[in-house]
ZAPA-431624 format. One record per residue (C-alpha): residue in one letter; x, y, z. Coordinates in steps of 0.02 Angstrom, whole numbers, plus 50000, padded with zeros to 5 digits. Each point is the difference from the previous one (the first is absolute). Layout:
["A", [X, Y, Z]],
...
# end
This chain:
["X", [50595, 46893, 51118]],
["X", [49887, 50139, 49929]],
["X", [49996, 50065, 49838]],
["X", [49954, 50183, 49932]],
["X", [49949, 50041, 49837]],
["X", [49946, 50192, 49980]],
["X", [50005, 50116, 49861]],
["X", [50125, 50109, 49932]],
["X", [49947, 50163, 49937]],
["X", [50112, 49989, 49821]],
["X", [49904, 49844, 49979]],
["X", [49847, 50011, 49862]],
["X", [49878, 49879, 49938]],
["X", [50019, 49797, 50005]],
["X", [50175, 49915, 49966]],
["X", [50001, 49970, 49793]],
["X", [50106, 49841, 50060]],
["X", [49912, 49899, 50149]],
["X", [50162, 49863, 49982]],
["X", [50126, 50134, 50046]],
["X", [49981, 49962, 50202]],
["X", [49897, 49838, 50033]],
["X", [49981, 49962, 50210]],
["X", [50043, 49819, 50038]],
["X", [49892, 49922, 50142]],
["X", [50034, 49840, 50068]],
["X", [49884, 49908, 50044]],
["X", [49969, 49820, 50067]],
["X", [49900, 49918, 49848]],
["X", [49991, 50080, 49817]],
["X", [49849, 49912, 49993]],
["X", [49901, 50047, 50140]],
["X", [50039, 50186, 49968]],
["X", [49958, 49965, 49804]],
["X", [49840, 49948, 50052]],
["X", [49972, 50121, 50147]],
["X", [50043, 50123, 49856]],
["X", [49872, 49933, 49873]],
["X", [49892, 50006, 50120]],
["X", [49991, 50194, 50024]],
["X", [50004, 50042, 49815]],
["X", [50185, 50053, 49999]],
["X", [50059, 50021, 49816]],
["X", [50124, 49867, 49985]],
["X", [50167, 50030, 49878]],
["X", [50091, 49840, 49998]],
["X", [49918, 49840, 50086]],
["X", [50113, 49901, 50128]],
["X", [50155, 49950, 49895]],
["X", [50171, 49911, 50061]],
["X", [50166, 50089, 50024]],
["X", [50099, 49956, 49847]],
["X", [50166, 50011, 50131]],
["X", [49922, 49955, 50170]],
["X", [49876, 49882, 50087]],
["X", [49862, 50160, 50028]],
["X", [49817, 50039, 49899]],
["X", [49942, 50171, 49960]],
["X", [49835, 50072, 49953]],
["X", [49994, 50182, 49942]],
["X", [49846, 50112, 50020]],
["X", [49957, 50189, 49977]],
["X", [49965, 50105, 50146]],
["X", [49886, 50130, 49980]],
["X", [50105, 50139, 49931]],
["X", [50060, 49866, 49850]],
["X", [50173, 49962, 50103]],
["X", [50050, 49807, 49991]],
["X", [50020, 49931, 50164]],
["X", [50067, 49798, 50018]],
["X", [49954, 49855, 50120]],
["X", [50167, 49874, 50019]],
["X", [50009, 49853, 50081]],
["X", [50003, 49830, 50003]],
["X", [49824, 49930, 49896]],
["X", [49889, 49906, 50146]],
# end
C-alpha cells in the first residue's frame, strides 16, 4: 500500500481544525511506539488511552503541520 498526500492549489494556510481527519496506524505495541515517540520529541495530544467499545489503545500526537495522527493497538 502507498499513500500520497500532496497539495491542492485552493488549499491556504494550516487546517483551523487538526481533529477533522486524524490517520489511524496500527501498530504492534501502544507502548513501544509511545515511548519511541517520546523519545524523538513528538508533541503528544492524548497519551495511550483504552477503547471505550473495543479491546485497542490509542495515543494521539501532532505531526508537524499541527494534524493529529493516532497509534491503535493492543497496549504491550
Amino acid at each position: 500500500m502507498k499513500l500520497w498526500i500532496g497539495q491542492h492549489s485552493e488549499v491556504k494556510g494550516t487546517n483551523p481544525d487538526p481533529c477533522r481527519i486524524m490517520f489511524n496506524i496500527n501498530v504492534d505495541s501502544v507502548a513501544k511506539a509511545y515511548e519511541y515517540l517520546i523519545s524523538k520529541g513528538v508533541k503528544i495530544v492524548a497519551t495511550p488511552f483504552k477503547a471505550p467499545t473495543f479491546d485497542k489503545w490509542f495515543v494521539t500526537f501532532e505531526d508537524l503541520d499541527g494534524n493529529y495522527v493516532q497509534i491503535i493497538g493492543p497496549k504491550e
